[in-house]
N, C-alpha and C positions, 0 to 999 in steps of 0.2 A: 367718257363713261363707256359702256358696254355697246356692243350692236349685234342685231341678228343680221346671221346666213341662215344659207341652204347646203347641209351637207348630204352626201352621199355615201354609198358601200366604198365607194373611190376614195374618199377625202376624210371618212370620219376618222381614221388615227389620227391624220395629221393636224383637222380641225381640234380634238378633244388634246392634245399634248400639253399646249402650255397655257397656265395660268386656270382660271374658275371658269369651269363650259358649263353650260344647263342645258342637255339635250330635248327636244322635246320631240317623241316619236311620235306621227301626227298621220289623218288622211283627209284627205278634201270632203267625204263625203261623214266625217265626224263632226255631227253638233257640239259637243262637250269639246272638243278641238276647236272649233270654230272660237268658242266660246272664252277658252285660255289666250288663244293667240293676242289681242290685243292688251291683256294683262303682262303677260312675257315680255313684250314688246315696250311697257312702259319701266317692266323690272331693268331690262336690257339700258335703257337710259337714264336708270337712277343708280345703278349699280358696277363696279368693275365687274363686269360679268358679258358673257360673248352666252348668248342663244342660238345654237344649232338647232334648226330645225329639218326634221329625217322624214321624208314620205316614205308609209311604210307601203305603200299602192308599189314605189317605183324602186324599194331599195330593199331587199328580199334577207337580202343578210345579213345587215348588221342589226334590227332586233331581236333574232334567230340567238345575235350573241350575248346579248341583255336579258335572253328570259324575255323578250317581251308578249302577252297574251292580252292585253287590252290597253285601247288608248282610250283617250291620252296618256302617256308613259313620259315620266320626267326621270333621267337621269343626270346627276350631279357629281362632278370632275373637277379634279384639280390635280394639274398638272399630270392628265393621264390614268388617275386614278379614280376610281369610283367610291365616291362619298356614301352618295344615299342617293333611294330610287322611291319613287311613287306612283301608284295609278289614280287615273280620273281626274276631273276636273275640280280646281281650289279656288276659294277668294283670293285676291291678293292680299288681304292679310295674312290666310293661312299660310301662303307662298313666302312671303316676305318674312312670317315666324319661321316657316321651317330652313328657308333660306340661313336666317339668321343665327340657328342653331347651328347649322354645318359650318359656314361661313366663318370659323372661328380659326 
């Protein structure tokens, strides 16, 4: 199945390239992050999907490139392209529908 990393400004091209990435731009001191991570975490092992996770504390530029203005920030990749993006924290069911809908 799927697994999480920890990508950076360094790595995120080459993490998001290939196949189904769910980023999730994130910070240590985000309750609503806190809150998703072990949801993601359980998507990451039921699903062909790789979970990139970005601190935005430590990684200045790449959600500078996503438009990102509040976390939790999910964006969704395949194969280097961007699918669909969402802010704030979800159920995992809502996750696993919107997943589902992209996922096609």
């Amino acid at each position: 199945m799927g697994q999480v990393i920890n990508a950076s400004d360094e790595t995120f091209d080459e993490v998001t390239r290939t196949g189904w990435v769910l980023v999730d731009f994130w910070a240590p001191w985000c309750g609503p992050c806190k809150m998703i991570a072990p949801i993601l975490e359980q998507i990451a092992s039921e699903r062909e999907i790789t979970v990139a996770k970005v601190n935005t504390d430590e990684n200045r530029n790449t959600p500078g490139r996503f438009g990102v203005r509040g976390i939790p920030t999910l964006v969704l990749f395949n194969e280097g392209q961007v699918v669909d993006q969402r802010t704030g924290a979800s159920s995992k069911s809502n996750l696993d529908e919107w997943l589902g809908k992209n996922m096609t």
